[in-house]
N, C-alpha and C positions, 0 to 999 in steps of 0.2 A: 243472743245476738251480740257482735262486737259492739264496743262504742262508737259510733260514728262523729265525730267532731267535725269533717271538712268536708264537704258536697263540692262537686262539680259540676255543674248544670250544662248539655252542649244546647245552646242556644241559635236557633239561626231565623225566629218567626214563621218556619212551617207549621202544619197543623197538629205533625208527629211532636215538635219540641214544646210547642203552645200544653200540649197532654205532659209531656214531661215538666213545662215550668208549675201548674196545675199541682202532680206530686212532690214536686221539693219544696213548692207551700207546705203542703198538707205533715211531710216530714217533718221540716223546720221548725214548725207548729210543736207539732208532737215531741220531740227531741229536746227544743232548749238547746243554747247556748253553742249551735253549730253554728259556723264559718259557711257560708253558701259563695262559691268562685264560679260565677257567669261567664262562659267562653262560648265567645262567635268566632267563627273560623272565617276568613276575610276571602267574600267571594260574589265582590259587587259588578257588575257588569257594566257599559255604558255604551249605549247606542245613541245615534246621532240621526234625529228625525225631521226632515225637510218640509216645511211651514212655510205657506205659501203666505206671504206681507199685506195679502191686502187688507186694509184697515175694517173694512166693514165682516167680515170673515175671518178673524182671528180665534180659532179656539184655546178655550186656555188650556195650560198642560200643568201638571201635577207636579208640587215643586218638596220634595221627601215624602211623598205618597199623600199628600196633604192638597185639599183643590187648590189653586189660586187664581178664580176668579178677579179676571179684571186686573190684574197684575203681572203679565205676560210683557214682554219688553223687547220687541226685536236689534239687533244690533245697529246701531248709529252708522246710517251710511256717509260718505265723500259728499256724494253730492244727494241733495233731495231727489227720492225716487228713484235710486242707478241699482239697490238691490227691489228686487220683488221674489226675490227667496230667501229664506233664515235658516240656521241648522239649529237646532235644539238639540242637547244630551239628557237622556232619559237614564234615570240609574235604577238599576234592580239588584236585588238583594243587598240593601243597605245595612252598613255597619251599625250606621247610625241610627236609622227608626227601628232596628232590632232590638238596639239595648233600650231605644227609650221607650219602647213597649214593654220588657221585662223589667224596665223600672215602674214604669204605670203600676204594675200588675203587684211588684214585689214592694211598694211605698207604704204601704197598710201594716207589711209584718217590722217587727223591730228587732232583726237581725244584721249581722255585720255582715256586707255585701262587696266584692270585687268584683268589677267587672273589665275582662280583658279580649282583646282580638287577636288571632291567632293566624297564622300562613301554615301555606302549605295544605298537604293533603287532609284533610276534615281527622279521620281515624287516627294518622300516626300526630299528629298534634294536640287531638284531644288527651290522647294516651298521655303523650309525653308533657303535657301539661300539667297531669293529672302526678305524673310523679314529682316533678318539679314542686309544685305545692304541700306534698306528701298527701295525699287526698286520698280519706276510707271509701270514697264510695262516688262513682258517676251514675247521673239519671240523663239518659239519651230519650230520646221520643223514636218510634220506631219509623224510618224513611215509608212514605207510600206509595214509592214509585215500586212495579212489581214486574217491570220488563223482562226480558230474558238474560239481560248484559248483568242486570242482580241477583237473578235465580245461579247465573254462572259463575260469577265473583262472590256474592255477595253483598250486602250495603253496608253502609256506614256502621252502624250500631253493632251488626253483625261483625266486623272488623276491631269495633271498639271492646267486644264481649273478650273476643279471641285472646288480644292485644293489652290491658288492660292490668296495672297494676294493683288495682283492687277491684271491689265487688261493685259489679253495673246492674242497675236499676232501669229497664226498657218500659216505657208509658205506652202502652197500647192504646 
């Protein structure tokens, strides 16, 4: 087996990379003294969800996936009582409680960790990240989504295997 020094982890908190961050513990462990480079590919959403102001009826909303009870805050109106609607931004797929769950996960081992966000298309970025670094080796989680637009394309990891300047490691 080569030596492997540098790991690339694609990270994004699905369930396919959750299995992949799983084996680059398990690696990292095993191995000694690898370089592990965490890459999220930036691909947060935000929708704008209409909340209705009345005070006895305030649900609270989820502020980074996180409840927050009782700390809901509608916007400050002109005059007392002229809004009785509020917009709220809901974000999905955060950059940020991604990485700070593969840091949760990855604070136990004592290896040397980067972690970076990435544009662009998921595959040709991980790739090209993955050279940029000079990295022996990517561990992808394999996509679950099983539609027909990826039986005909392909998915992500599938694109990353193809593309991929060294050896890919897919977590089933």
């Amino acid at each position: 087996m080569p030596e492997i020094k540098k790991v690339v982890l694609a990270y994004d908190d699905s369930e396919g990379s959750k299995k992949a961050l799983q084996l680059a513990k398990e690696l990292t462990r095993d191995l000694g003294g690898v370089q592990l480079y965490v890459a999220h590919v930036y691909d947060e959403k935000v929708r704008n969800e209409t909340v209705e102001s009345n005070e006895h009826s305030i649900a609270p909303l989820p502020i980074n996936n996180f409840p927050a009870d009782g700390i809901q805050v509608p916007p400050l109106a002109f005059e007392q009582g002229s809004i009785d609607k509020s917009e709220h931004a809901i974000i999905t797929n955060s950059s940020e409680q991604a990485f700070n769950n593969a840091k949760a996960e990855l604070e136990s081992l004592n290896i040397d960790t980067d972690f970076s966000i990435l544009e662009g298309n998921p595959a040709d970025s991980i790739c090209e990240y993955a050279r940029d670094v000079s990295a022996d080796m990517i561990i992808i989680g394999q996509s679950g989504n099983e539609g027909i637009k990826r039986k005909l394309l392909g998915g992500v990891s599938q694109k990353v295997v193809n593309n991929a300047p060294c050896h890919v490691l897919i977590a089933k």
